[in-house]
MMTF fields as JSON, N, C-alpha, C and O atoms, coordinates in Angstrom:
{
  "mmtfVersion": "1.0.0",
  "mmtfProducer": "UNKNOWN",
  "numBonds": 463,
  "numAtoms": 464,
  "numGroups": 116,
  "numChains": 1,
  "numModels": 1,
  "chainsPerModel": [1],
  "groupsPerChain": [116],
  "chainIdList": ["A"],
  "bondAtomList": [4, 2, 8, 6, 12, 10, 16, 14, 20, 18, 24, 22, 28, 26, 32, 30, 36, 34, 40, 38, 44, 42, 48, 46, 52, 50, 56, 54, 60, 58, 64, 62, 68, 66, 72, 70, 76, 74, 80, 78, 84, 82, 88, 86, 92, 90, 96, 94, 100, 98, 104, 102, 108, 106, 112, 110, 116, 114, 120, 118, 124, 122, 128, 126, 132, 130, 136, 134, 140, 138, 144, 142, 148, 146, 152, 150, 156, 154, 160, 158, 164, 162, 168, 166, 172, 170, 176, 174, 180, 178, 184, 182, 188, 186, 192, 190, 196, 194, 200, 198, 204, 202, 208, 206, 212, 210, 216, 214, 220, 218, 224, 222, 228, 226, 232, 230, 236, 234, 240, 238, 244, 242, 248, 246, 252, 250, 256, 254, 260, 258, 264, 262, 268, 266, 272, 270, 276, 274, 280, 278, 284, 282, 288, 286, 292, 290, 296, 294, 300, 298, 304, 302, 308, 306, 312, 310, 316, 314, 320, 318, 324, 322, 328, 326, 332, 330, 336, 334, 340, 338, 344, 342, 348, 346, 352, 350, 356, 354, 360, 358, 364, 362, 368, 366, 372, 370, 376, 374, 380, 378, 384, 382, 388, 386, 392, 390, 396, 394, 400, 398, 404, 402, 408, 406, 412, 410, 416, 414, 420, 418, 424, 422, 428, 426, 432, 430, 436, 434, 440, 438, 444, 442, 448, 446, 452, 450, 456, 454, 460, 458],
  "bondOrderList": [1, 1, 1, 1, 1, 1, 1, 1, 1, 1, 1, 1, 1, 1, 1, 1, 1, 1, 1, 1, 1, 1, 1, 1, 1, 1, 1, 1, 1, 1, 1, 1, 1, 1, 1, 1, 1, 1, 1, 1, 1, 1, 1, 1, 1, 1, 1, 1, 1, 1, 1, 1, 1, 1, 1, 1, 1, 1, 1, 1, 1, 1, 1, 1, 1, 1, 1, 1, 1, 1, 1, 1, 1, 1, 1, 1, 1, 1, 1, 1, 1, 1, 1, 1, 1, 1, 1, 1, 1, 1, 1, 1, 1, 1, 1, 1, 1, 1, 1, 1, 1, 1, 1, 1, 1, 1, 1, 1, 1, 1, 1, 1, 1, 1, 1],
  "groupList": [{"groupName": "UNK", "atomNameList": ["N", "CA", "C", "O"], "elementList": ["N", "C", "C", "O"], "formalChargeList": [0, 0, 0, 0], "bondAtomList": [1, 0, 2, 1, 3, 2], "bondOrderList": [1, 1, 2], "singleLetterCode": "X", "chemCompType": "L-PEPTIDE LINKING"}],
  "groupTypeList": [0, 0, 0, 0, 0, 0, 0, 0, 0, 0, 0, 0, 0, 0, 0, 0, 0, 0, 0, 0, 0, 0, 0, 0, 0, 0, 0, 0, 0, 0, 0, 0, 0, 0, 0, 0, 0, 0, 0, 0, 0, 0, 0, 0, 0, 0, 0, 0, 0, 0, 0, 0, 0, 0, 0, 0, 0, 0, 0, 0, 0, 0, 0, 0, 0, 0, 0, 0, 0, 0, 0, 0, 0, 0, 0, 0, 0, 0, 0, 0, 0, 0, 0, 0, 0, 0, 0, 0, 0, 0, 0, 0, 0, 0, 0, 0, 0, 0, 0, 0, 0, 0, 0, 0, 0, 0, 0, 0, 0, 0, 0, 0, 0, 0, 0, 0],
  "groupIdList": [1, 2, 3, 4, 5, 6, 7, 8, 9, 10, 11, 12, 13, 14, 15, 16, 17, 18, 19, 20, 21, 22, 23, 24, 25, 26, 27, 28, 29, 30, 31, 32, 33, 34, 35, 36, 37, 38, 39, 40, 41, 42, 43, 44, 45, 46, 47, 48, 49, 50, 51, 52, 53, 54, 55, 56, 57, 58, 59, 60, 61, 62, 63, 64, 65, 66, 67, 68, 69, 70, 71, 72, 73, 74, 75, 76, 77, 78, 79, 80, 81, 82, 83, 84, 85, 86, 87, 88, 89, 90, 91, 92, 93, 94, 95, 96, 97, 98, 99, 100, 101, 102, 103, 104, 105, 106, 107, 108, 109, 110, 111, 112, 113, 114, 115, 116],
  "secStructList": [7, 7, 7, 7, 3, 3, 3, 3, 3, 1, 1, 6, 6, 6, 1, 2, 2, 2, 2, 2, 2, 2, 2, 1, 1, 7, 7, 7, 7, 7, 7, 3, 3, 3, 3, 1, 3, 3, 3, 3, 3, 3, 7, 7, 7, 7, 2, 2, 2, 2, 2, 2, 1, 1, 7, 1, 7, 3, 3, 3, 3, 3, 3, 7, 7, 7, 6, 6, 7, 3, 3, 3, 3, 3, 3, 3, 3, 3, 7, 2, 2, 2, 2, 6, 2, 2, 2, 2, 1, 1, 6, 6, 6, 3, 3, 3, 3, 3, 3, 3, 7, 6, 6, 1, 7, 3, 3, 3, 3, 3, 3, 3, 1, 1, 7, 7],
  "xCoordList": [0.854, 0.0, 0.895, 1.795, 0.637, 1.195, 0.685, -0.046, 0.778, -0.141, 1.181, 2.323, 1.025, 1.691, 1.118, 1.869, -0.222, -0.732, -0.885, -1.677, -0.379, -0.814, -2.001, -2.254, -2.62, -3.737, -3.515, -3.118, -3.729, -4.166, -5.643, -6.64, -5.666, -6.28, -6.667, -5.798, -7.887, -7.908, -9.351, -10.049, -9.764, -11.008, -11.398, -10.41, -12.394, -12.736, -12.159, -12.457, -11.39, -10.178, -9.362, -8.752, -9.132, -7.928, -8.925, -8.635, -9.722, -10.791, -10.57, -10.881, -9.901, -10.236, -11.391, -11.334, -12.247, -13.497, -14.206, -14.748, -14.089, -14.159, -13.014, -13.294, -11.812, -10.473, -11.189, -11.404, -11.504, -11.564, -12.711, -12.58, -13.94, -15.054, -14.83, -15.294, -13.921, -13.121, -12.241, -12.163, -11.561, -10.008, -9.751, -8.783, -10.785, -10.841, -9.49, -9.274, -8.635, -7.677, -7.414, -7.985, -6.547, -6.479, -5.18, -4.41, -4.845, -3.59, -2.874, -3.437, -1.937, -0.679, -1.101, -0.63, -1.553, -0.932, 0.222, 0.695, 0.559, 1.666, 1.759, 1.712, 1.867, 1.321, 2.051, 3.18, 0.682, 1.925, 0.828, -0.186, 1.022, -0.147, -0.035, 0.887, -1.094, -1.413, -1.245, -2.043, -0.344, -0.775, -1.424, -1.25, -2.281, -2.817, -4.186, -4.904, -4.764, -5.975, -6.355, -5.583, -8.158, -8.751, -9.765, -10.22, -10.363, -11.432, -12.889, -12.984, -13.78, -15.505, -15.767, -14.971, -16.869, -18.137, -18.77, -18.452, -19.494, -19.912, -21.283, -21.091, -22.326, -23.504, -23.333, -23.079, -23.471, -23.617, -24.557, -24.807, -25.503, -26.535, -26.77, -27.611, -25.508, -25.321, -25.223, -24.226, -26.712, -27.017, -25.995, -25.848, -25.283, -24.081, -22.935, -22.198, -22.993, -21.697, -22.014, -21.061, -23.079, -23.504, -23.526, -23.054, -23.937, -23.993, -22.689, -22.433, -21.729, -19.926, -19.452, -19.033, -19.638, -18.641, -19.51, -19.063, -20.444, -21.381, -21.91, -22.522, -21.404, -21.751, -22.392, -22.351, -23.374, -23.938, -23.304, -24.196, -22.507, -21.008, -20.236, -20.082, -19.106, -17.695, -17.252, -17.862, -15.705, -15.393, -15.072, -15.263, -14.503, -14.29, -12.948, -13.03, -11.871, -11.012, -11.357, -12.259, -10.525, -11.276, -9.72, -9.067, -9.4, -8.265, -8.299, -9.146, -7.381, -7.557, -6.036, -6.119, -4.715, -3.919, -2.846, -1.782, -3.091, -2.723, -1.749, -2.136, -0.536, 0.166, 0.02, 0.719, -0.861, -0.944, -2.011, -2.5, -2.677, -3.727, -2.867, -1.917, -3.452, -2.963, -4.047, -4.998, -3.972, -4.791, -3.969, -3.257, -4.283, -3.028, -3.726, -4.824, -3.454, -4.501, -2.548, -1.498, -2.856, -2.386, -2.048, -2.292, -1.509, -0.952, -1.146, -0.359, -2.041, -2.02, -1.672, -1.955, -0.677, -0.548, -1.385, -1.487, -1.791, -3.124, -2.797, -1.785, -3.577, -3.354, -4.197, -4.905, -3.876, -5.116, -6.846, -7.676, -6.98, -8.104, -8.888, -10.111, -7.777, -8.333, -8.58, -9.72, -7.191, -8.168, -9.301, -9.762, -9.549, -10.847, -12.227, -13.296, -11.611, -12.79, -12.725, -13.667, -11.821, -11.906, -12.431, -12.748, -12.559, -12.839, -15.21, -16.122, -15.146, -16.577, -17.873, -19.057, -16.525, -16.688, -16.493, -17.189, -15.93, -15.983, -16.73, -16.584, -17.291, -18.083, -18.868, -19.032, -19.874, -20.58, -19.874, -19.175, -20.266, -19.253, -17.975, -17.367, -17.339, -15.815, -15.596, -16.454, -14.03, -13.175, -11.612, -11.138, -11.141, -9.545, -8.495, -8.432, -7.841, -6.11, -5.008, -4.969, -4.195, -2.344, -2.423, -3.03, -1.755, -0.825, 0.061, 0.272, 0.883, 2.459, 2.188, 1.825, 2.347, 2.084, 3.491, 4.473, 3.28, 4.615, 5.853, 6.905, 5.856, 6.59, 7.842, 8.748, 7.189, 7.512, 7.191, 7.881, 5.865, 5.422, 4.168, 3.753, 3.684, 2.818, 1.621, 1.707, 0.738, -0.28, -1.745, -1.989, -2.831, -3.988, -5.032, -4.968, -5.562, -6.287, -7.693, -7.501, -8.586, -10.099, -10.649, -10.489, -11.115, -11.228, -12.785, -13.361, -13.389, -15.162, -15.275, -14.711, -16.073, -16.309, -17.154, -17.332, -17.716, -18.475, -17.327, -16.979, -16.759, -15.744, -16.865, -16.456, -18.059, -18.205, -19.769, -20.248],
  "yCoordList": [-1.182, 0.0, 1.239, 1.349, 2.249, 3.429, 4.539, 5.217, 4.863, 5.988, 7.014, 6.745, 7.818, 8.506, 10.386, 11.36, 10.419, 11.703, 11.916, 11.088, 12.998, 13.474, 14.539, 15.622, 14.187, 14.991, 15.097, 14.185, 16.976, 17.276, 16.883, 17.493, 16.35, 15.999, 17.057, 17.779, 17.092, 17.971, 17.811, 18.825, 16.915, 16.473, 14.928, 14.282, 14.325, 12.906, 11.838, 10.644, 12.42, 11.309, 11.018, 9.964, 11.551, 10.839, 9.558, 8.553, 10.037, 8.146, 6.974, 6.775, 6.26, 4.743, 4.218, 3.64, 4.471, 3.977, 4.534, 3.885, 5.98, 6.535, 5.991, 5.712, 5.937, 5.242, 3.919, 3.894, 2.932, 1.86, 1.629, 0.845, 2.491, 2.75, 3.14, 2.583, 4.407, 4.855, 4.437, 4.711, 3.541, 2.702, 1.645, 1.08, 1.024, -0.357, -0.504, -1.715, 0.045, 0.258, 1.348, 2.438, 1.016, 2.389, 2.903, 2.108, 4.457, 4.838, 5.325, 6.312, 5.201, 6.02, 7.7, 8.336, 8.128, 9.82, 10.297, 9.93, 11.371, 11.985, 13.734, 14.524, 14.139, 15.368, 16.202, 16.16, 17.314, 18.548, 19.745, 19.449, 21.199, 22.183, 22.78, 22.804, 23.19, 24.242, 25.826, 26.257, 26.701, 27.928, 28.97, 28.898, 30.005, 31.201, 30.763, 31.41, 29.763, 28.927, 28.924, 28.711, 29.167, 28.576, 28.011, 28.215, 27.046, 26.224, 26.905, 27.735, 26.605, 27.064, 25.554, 24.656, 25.577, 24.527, 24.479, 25.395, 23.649, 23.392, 22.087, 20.898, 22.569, 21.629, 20.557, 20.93, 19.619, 18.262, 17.567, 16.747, 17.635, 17.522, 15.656, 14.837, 15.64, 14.439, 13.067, 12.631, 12.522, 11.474, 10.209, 9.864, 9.584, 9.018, 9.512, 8.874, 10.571, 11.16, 11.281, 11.144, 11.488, 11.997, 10.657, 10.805, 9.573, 8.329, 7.882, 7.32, 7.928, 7.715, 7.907, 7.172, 9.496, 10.218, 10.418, 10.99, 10.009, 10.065, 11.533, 11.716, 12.744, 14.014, 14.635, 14.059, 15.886, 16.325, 17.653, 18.481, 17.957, 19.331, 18.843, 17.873, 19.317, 19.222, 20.513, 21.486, 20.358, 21.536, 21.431, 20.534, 22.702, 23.085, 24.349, 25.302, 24.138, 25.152, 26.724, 26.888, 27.524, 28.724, 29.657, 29.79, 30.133, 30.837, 32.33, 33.158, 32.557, 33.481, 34.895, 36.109, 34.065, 34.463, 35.037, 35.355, 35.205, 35.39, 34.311, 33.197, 34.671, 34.378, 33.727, 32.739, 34.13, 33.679, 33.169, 33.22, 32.434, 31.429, 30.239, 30.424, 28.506, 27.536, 26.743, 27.183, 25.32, 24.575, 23.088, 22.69, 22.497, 21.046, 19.905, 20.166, 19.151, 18.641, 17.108, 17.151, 16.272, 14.972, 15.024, 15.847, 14.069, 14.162, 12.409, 11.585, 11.948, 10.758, 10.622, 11.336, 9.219, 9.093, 8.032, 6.849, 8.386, 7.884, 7.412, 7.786, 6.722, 6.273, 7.178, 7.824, 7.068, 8.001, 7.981, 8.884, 6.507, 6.175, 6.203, 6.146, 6.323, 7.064, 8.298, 8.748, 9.25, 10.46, 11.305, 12.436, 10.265, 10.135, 10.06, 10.669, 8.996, 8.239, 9.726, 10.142, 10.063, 10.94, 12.293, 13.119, 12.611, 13.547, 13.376, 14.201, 12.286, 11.565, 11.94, 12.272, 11.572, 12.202, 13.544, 13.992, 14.198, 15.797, 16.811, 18.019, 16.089, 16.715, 17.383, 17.836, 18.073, 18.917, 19.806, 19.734, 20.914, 22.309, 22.253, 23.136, 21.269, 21.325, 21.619, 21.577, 22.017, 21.949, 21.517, 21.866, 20.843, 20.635, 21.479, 21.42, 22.11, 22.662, 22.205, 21.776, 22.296, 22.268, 23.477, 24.477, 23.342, 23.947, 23.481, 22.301, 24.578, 24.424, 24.128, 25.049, 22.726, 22.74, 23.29, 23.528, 23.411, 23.942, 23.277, 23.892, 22.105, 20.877, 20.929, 20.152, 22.452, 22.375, 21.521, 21.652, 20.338, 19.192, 19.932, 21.06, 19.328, 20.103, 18.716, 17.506, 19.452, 18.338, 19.034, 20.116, 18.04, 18.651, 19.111, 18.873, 19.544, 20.287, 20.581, 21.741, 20.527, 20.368, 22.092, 22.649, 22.46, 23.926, 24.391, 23.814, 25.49, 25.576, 26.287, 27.177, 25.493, 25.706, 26.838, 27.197, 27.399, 28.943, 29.428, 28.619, 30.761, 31.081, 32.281, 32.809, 32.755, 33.802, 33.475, 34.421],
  "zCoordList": [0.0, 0.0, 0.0, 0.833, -1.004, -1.133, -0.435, -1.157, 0.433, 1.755, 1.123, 1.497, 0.462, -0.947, -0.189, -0.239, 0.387, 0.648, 1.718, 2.167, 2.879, 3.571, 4.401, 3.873, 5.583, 5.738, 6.548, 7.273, 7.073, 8.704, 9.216, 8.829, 9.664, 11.023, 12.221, 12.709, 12.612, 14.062, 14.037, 14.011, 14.04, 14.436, 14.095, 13.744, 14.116, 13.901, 12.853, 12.822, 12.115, 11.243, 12.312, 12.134, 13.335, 14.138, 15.173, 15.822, 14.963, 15.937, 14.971, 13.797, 15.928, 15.409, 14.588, 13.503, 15.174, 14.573, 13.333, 12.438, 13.466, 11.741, 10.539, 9.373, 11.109, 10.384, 9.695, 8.483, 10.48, 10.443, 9.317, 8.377, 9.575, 8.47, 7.527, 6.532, 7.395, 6.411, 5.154, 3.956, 6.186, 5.38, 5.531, 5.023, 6.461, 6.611, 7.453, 7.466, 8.05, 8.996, 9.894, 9.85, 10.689, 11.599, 11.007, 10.468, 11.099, 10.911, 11.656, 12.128, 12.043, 12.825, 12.868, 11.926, 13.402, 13.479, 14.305, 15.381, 13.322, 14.165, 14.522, 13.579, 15.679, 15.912, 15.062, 14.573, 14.998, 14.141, 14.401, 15.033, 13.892, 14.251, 12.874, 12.058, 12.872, 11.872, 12.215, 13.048, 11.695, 12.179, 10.905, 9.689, 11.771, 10.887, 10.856, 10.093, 11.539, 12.014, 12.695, 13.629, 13.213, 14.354, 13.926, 12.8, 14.956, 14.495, 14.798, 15.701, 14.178, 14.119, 14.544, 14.819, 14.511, 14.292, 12.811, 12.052, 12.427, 11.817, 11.796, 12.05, 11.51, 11.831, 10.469, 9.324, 10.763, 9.766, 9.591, 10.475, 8.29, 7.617, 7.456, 7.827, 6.7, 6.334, 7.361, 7.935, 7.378, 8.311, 8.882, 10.054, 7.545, 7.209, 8.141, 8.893, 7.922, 8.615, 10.236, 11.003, 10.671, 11.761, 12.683, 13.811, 12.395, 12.553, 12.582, 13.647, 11.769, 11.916, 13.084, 13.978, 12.879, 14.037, 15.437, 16.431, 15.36, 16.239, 16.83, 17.883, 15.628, 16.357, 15.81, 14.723, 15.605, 14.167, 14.715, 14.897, 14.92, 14.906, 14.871, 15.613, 13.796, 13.637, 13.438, 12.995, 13.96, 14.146, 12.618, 11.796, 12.538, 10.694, 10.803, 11.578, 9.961, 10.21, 9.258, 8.437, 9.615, 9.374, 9.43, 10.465, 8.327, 8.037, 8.685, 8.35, 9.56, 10.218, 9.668, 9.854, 8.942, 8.764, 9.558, 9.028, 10.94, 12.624, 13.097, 13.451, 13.089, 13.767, 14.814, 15.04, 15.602, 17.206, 17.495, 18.623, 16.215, 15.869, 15.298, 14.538, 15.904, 15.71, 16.014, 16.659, 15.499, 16.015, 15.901, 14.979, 17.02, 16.891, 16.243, 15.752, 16.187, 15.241, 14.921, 15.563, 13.957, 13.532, 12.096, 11.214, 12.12, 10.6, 9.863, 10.329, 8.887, 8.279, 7.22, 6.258, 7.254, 5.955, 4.942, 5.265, 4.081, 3.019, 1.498, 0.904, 1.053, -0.693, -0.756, 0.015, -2.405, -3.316, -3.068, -3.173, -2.688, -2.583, -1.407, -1.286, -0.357, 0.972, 0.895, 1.009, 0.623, 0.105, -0.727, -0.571, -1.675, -2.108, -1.202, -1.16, -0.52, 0.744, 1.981, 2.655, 1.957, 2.878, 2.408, 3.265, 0.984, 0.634, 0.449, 0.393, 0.435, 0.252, 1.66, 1.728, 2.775, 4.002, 4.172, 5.085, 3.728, 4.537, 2.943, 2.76, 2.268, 1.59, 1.78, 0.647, 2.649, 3.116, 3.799, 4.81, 2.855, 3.912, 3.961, 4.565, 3.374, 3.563, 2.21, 1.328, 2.035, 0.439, 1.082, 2.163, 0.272, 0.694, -0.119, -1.347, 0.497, 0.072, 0.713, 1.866, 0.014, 0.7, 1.399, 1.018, 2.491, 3.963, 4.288, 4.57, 4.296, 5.332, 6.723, 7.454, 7.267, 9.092, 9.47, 8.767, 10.761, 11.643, 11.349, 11.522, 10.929, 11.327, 9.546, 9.247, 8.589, 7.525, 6.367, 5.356, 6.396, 6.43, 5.044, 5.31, 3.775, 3.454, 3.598, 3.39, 3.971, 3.554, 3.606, 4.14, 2.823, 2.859, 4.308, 5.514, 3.808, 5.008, 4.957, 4.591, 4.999, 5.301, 5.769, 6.855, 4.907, 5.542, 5.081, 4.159, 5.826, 5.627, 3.617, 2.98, 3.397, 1.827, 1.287, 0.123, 2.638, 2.192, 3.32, 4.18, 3.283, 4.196, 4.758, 5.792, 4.326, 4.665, 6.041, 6.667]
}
């Protein structure tokens, strides 16, 4: 298996049990932070999802550009087809980009898909 892509993490991808639904395995995380970030909420529509993670709020990151904003959060490594799967999951309200974490590390990132 080629786990080829990286993703920040800082909310329910780092549970076992979404992993496992997810990827049919669990993955290693490894800490790292995001800065110029803080987290919101976000209400979750999607029954599927709500039932997963067992929450109907997730937090949702939110670009603040601030220095002295961070949020800590994990780091996984994924195939193509997990990030697919993972992108299947944070489809509501989310969009993914590349970020620089602290760690100099780039990987994708899960951020709110209406910013306003």
């Amino acid at each position: 298996m080629d786990a080829n892509e990286l993703i920040f993490s800082y909310g329910t991808l780092r549970h076992s049990d979404v992993q496992k639904a997810l990827f049919g395995r669990v993955i290693a995380v490894d800490p790292d932070r995001l800065v110029g970030y803080r987290l919101g909420d976000m209400q979750i529509t999607d029954p599927d999802v709500v039932r997963l993670s067992g929450r109907a709020v997730h937090p949702v990151l939110e670009e603040s550009g601030r220095s002295e904003d961070w949020v800590d959060g994990a780091t996984l490594a994924v195939t193509g087809a997990e990030l697919a799967a993972v992108d299947a999951y944070e489809a509501g309200g989310y969009r993914r980009h590349r970020a620089t974490l602290r760690s100099g590390r780039s990987a994708w990132i899960y951020v709110r898909a209406d910013p306003s």
